[in-house]
C-alpha positions, 0 to 999 in steps of 0.5 A, spaced: 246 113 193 244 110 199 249 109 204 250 101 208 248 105 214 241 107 210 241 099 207 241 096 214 235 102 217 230 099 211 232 091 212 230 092 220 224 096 218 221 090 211 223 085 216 221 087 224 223 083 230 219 081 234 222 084 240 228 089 240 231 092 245 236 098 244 244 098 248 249 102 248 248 104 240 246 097 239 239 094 237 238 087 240 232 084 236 229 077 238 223 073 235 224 066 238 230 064 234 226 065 228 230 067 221 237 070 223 235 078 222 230 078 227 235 074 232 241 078 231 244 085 233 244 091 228 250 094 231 249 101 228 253 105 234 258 104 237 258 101 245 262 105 250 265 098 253 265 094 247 267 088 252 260 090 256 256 090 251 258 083 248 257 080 255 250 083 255 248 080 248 250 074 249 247 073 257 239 076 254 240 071 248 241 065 251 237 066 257 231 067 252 234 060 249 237 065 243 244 064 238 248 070 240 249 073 233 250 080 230 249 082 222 255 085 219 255 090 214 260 095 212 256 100 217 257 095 223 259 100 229 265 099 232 269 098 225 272 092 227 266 089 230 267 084 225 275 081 227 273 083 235 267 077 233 271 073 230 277 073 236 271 071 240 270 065 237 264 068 232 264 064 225 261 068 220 256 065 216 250 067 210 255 071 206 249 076 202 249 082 197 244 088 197 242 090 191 237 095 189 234 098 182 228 103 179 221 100 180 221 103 173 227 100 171 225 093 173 218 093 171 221 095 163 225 089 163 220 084 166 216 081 162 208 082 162 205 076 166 200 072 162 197 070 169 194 073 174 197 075 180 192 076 185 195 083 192 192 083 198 195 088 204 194 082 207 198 075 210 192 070 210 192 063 212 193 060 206 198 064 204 203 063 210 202 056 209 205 055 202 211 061 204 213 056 211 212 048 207 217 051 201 221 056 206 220 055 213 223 052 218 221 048 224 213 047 226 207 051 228 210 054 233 216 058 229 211 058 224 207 063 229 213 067 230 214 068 223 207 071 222 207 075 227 214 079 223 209 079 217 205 082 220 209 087 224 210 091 218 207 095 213 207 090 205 204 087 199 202 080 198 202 077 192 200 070 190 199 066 183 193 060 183 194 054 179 186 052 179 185 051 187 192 052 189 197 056 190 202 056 184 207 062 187 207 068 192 211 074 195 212 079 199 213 087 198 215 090 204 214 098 204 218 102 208 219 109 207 219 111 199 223 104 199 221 096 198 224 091 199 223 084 196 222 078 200 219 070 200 219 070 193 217 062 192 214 058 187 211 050 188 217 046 185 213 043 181 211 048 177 218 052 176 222 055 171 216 058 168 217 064 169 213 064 176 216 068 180 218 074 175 210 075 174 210 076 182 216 080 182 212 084 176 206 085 180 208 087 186 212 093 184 207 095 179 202 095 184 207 099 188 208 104 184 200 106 185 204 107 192 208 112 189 214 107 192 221 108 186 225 105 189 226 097 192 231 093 194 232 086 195 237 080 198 241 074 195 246 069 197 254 072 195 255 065 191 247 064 187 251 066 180 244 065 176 240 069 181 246 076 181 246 075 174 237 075 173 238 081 177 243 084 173 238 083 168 233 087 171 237 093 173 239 091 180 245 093 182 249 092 188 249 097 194 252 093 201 253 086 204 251 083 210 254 076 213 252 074 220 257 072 226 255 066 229 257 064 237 257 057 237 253 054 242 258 050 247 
């Protein structure tokens, strides 16, 4: 079974800051205030001077104009980072499991897509815009930073048309012998058609001609329906996450 610690390695490595900057044990990563994870420190050792290492944090992100915010696992170094944050004034936000399966095990309990499901290594255009308008946050600036954490990383792109539309895209980071599921999203219009688990079934089956066995994903601690879709595909539980946030005075 893979450990908290192994869990934070593969979510920094499926979605990677733009900048990261290691002090003291700790990585500070920076992409522009785009996504939490990309702007929020792994704390995967622990500083010498805790008190020093806070103060260096906070000055780099909000001279760059960032949130001070840190990723929480079960793994997050030193082991009461998270009471030390809190005390400081962090607020802890986006609680959210880690769950993890076999491709095997998902692709038998998925069913057959009775659509196409086009994978491309590659992020295009079109794909972006459909991911941003339904998911994203703020203008074509931060839409610029977004791509660049796309395309930082090594992954597969999935994308369902509907005529000369994007109906349902998704996103297959590969890492390792691992992969990770992110930017599952579908055209409201068209939900609840099973969409989305015909893009999920086409990433991980073409995954597999990777020789990738293994792929994890990220869902919100209170999204019932989703855990419980989950649980049906396999997926199981292996870590949690929240972020400590310093609110800006």
């Amino acid at each position: 079974m893979i450990t908290a610690a192994g869990i934070d390695h593969l979510m920094n490595l499926g979605w990677p800051a733009a900048h990261s900057t290691e002090h003291d044990g700790w990585l500070v990563r920076r992409a522009a205030g785009v996504t939490l994870r990309a702007n929020s420190v792994l704390p995967a050792g622990a500083p010498y001077d805790l008190g020093k290492a806070l103060d260096y944090v906070e000055t780099l992100y909000q001279a760059q104009g960032i949130t001070p915010c840190f990723q929480i696992s079960p793994a997050a170094q030193p082991t009461d980072l998270d009471a030390q944050l809190a005390a400081r004034g962090y607020e802890a936000k986006s609680p959210t499991l880690v769950q993890c399966a076999a491709v095997a095990d998902v692709l038998a309990a998925l069913p057959t897509p009775t659509v196409e499901v086009n994978i491309s290594p590659v992020a295009d255009d079109a794909w972006t815009q459909f991911w941003w308008q339904n998911d994203g946050h703020g203008g074509p600036a931060e839409q610029a930073v977004a791509r660049q954490i796309l395309d930082r990383g090594s992954a597969l792109y999935a994308r369902i048309m509907v005529g000369d539309r994007i109906a349902a895209i998704g996103r297959l980071a590969l890492v390792d012998d691992w992969s990770g599921l992110y930017c599952i999203a579908v055209d409201p219009a068209l939900r609840r058609q099973g969409l989305a688990q015909a893009v999920i079934h086409g990433l991980l089956h073409s995954a597999t001609s990777r020789g990738i066995d293994k792929v994890f994903l990220c869902v919100v601690a209170d999204n019932a329906p989703a855990i419980a879709l989950y649980d049906r595909f396999g997926f199981s539980t292996v870590s949690r996450y929240h972020y400590r946030i310093r609110p800006l005075p």
